[in-house]
C-alpha positions in Angstrom: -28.9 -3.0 69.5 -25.4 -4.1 70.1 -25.2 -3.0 73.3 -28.7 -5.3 74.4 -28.2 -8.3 76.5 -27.2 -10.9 76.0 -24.2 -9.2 73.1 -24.4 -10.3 69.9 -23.3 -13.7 68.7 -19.7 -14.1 67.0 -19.6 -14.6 63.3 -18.5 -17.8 62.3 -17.8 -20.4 59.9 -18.1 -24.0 60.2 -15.2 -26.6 60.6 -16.3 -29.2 58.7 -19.6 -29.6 56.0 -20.9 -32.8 57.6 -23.2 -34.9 56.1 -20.6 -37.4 55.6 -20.5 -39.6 58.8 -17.2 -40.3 60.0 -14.9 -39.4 56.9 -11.5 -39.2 57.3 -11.8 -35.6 55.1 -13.9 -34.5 57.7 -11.5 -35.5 60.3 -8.4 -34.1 58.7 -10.3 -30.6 58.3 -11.2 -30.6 62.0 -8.0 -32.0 63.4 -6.5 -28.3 64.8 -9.9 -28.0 66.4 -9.8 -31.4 67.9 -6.7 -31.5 68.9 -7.3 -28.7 71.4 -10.6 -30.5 72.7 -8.8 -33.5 73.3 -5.5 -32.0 74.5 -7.3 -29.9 77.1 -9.9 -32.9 78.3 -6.4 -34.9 78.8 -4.9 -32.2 80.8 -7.2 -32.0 82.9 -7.7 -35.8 83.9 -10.5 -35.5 82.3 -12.0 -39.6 81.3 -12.2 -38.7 77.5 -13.0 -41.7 75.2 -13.2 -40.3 71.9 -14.1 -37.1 69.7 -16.4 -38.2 66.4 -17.1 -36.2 63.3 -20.7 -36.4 63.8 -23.7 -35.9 61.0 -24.4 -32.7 60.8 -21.9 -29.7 59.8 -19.6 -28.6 62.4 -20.7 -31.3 64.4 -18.8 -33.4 66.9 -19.7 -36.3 69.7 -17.6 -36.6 72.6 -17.2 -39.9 74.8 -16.7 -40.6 78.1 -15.9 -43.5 80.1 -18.4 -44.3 82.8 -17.6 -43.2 86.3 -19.9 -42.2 89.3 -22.6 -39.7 89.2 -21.6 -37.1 91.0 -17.8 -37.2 89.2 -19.8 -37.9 85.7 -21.7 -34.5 86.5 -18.6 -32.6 87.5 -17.0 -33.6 84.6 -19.5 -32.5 82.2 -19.6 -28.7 83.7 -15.6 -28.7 83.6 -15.4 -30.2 79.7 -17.9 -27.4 78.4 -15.9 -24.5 80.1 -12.7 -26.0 79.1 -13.4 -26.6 76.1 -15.2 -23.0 75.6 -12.1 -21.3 76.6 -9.5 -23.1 75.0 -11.1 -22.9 71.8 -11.9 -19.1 72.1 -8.0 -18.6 72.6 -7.3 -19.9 69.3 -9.6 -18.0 67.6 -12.7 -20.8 67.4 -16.0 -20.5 69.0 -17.2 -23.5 70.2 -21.0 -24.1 71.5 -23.5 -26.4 73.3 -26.5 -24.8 71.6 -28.7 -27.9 71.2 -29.7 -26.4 67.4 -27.5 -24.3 66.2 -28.6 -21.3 63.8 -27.0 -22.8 60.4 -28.8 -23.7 57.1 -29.2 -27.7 57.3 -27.9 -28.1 60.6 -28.2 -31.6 62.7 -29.3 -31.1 66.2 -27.3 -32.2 69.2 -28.3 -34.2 71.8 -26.9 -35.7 75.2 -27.3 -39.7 75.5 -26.5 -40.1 79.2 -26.0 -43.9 79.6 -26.7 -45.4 83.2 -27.1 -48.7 85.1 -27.4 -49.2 89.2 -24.0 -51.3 90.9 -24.6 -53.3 93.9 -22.0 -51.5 96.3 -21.5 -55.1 98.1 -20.7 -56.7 95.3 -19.6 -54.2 92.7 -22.5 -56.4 90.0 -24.3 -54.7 87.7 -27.6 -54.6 89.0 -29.3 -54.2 85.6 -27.5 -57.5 84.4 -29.5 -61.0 84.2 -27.7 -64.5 84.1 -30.8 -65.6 81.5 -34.1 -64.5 80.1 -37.3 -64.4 82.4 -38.7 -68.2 81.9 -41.5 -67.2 79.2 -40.3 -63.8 78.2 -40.1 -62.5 74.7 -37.8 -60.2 73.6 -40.0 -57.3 73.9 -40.4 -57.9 77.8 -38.3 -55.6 79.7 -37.3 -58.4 81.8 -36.1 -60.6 78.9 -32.4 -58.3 78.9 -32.9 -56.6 82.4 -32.8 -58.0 85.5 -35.8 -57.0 87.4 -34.0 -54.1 88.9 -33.2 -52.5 85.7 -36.4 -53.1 84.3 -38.7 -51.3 87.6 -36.5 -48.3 86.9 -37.0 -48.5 83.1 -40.4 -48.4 84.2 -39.4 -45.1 86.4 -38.3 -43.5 83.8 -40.9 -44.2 81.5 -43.4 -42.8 84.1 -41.8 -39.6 84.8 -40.6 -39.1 81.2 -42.9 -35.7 80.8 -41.5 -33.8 84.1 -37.7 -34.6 83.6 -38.1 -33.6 79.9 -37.8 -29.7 81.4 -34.6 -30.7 83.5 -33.7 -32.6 80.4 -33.8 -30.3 77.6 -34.4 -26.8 80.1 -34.0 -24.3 76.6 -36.4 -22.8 74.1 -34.0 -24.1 71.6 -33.9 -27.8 72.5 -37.6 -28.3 71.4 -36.8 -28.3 68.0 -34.4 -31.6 68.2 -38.1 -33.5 68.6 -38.7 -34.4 65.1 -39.2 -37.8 63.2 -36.5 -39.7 61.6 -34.2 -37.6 63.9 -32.7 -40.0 66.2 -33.9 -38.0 68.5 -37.3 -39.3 71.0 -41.2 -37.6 70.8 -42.9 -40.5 72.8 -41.8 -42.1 76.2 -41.1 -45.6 75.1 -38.2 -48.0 75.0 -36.4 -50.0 72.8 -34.0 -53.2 72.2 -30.6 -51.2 70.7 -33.3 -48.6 69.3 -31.8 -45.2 68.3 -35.2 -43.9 67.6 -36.8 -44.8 71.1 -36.4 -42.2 74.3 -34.7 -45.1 76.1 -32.3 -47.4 74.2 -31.4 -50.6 76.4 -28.4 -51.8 75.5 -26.6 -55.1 76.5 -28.3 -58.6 77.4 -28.5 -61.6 79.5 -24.8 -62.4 81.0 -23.7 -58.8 79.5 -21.9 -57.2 82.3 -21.7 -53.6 80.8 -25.6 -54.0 80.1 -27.4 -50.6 80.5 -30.1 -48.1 79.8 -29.1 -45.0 77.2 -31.8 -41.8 77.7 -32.1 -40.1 74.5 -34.2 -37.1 75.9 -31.2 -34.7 76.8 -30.0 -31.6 75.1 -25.9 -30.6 75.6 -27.1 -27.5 77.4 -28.6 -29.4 80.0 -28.0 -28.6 83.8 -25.6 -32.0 84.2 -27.0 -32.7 88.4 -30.2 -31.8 87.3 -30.8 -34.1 84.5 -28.6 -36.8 86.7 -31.2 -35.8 89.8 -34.4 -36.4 87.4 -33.0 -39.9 86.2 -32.1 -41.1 89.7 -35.4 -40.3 91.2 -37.5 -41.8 88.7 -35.6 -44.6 88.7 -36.0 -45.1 92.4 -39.7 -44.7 92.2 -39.8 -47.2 89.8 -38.6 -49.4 91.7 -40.2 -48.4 95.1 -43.6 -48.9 93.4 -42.6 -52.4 91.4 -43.2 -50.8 88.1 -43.7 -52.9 85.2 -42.3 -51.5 82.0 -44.8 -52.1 79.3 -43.5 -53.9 75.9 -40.7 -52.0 73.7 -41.5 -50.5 70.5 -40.2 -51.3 67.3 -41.2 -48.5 65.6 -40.6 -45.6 68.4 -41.2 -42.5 65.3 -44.2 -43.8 65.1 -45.7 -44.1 68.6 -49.3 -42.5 69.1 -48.9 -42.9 72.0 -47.1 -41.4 75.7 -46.2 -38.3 73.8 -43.2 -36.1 75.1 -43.8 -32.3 76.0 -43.3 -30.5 72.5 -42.1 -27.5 74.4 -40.5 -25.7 77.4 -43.6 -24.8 78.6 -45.5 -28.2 78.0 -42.7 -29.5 80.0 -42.7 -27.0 82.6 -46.4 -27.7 83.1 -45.6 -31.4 83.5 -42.7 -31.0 86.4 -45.1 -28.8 88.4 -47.9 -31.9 88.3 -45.7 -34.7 89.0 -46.0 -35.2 93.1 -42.5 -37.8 93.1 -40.4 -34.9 91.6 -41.9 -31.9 94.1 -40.9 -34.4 97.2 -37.4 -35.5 96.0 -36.6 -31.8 94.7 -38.3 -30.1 96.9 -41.3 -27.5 95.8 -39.2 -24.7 96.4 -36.5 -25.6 94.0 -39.1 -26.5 91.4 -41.2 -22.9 91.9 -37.7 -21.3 91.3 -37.2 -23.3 88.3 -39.7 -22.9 86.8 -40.3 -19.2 87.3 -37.0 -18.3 85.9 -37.9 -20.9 82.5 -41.0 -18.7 82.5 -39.0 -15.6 82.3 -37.3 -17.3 79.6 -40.2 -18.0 77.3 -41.7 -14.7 78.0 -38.4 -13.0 76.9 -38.4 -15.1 73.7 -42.0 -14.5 73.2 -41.6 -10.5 73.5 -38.7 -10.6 70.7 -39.3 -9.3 67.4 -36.5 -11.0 66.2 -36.5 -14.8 67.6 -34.2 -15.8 65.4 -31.9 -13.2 66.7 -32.6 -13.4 70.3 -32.0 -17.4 70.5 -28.4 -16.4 68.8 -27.6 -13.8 71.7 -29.6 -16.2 74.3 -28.2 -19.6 73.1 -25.5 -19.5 70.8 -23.6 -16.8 72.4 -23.4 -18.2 75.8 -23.9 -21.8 76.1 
C-alpha cells in the first residue's frame, strides 16, 4: 500500500483553527509559516500584496497586484512551487488542494480578477464616464462600458466548458455548494460574492473590473487565463448582451454550472468557440487524461484515501 502511486500523504496538523476571520490570534499563530510565504514571494520579485488568515482552518488568501497575463500566469506556477518547497524545508507541508481532507474544512478557491487596457491609450476598457442613458443598475452596461459588458456576456456563455479548465480536479467539485461563496449558476452580480462573476468598480472607476469566482487553486494558471480570454473575445465578436445580474445568485434555477469533472468535461467537448481557439487536439488530450482521472478515482476502494495521495500529496 505504501509503495502505490501516488505515496501516501504526510501527516499533519493545522496552523491555525480558523473560523475566526482575520484575528490577530490567528495571525500570531501562523506568523513562522507566513513569514516564509511572504519572505520567499519577496525574493523572488514576486508582486505579493498580502497573505490573510482566511475562514476556514489552516486557511490562507494570497494577493497579488495586477500585471499582464502571461507574467500573472507565470507567477502563479512559480508562487505554488516556491512556496511548496520553502515550506517543506522547515518542516510544514503546504497545499493547493481545492478541499482539503480535514473535519470542518473551508474550501479554496481562485478569484482571478480581469479587465481589457486599450494598448493606445493605456484606459481601462471596462471603465464608463456615466451610466447607459436609461440603464438600471442591474444592466451590465450601467457600471461597464460596452466592452466590458460583451465579454461579461462571453463569459457567461461559455461558463459550462471553461468550468473543466477552471476547476480541472475531482476534488474541486465539492467547493460548489450554497451559502459557500463559491458559484453553481453562471450569472453575475454588482459586488456579489455569491455570483460566478463579481463586477467590481463603476462609472468613472478606473480600476473597475470583472472577478471570476469559478476557479480552484489547483487550476492550470494559462489554461484558466486561455478559457477567460477566449470567451471574452467571442463575446465581444458576437455583440453579446449580458442579461440582468442577480441578486440572489445561491438561489438561481437557472444556467446551472457542471456539478462535476465529468459534466464539465462533457461541456468543453460541445462548445465549437473553445475547440477552434484551443485547437481539438489539445482538447481530446485533455480530456482523455481528466477521464483517466475519474476512472482512477472511480476504481478506488478507498476515495477518501486516493484523493489524499492524488490531491493533497502533490498539488
Amino acid at each position: 500500500m505504501r509503495s502505490d502511486w501516488p505515496g501516501p500523504a504526510p501527516d499533519v496538523s493545522l496552523i491555525h483553527p480558523g473560523h475566526s476571520l482575520l484575528s490577530e490570534q490567528w495571525t500570531d499563530m501562523s506568523d513562522e509559516q507566513l513569514r516564509i510565504v511572504q519572505n520567499t514571494a519577496q525574493a523572488l520579485g514576486l508582486p505579493l500584496l498580502s497573505l490573510e488568515i482566511e475562514f476556514g482552518p489552516s486557511q490562507v488568501e494570497a494577493v497579488f497586484e495586477f500585471t499582464d497575463a502571461l507574467p500573472a500566469a507565470d507567477n502563479m506556477v512559480l508562487f505554488r512551487s516556491a512556496v511548496k518547497q520553502a515550506l517543506h524545508r522547515a518542516g510544514y507541508h503546504a497545499t493547493f488542494m481545492c478541499r482539503p481532507p480535514f473535519q470542518h474544512i473551508m474550501s479554496s478557491g481562485w478569484h482571478l480578477h480581469q479587465s481589457l487596457t486599450d494598448i493606445n491609450t493605456g484606459v481601462n476598457a471596462f471603465t464608463r464616464d456615466a451610466p447607459l442613458a436609461g440603464s438600471n443598475v442591474l444592466q451590465a452596461q450601467h457600471t461597464l462600458s460596452t466592452t466590458g459588458a460583451r465579454y461579461l456576456a462571453g463569459l457567461l456563455v461559455h461558463a459550462g466548458s471553461m468550468t473543466a479548465l477552471c476547476t480541472p480536479t475531482i476534488n474541486g467539485y465539492d467547493r460548489f455548494q450554497a451559502n459557500a461563496l463559491a458559484p453553481q449558476s453562471a450569472v453575475w452580480g454588482r459586488d456579489n460574492r455569491g455570483a460566478m462573476l463579481r463586477v467590481i468598480g463603476g462609472p468613472g472607476d478606473k480600476g473597475t473590473r470583472l472577478e471570476n469566482r469559478l476557479g480552484e487553486p489547483a487550476a492550470n494558471p494559462y489554461l484558466y487565463m486561455a478559457s477567460q480570454i477566449h470567451a471574452g473575445l467571442d463575446g465581444l465578436e458576437r455583440q453579446l448582451t449580458a442579461p440582468p445580474a442577480s441578486t440572489s445568485p445561491c438561489e438561481s434555477a437557472n444556467f446551472k454550472l457542471p456539478t462535476s469533472l465529468g459534466q464539465a468535461l462533457d461541456a468543453l467537448r460541445q462548445d465549437a468557440t473553445f475547440a477552434h481557439a484551443l485547437g481539438t487536439d489539445f482538447v481530446d488530450c485533455f480530456t482523455q487524461i481528466k477521464r483517466q482521472e475519474i476512472a482512477r478515482y472511480n476504481a478506488a476502494d478507498d476515495k477518501a484515501e486516493w484523493q489524499r495521495r492524488e490531491y493533497f500529496g502533490r498539488i
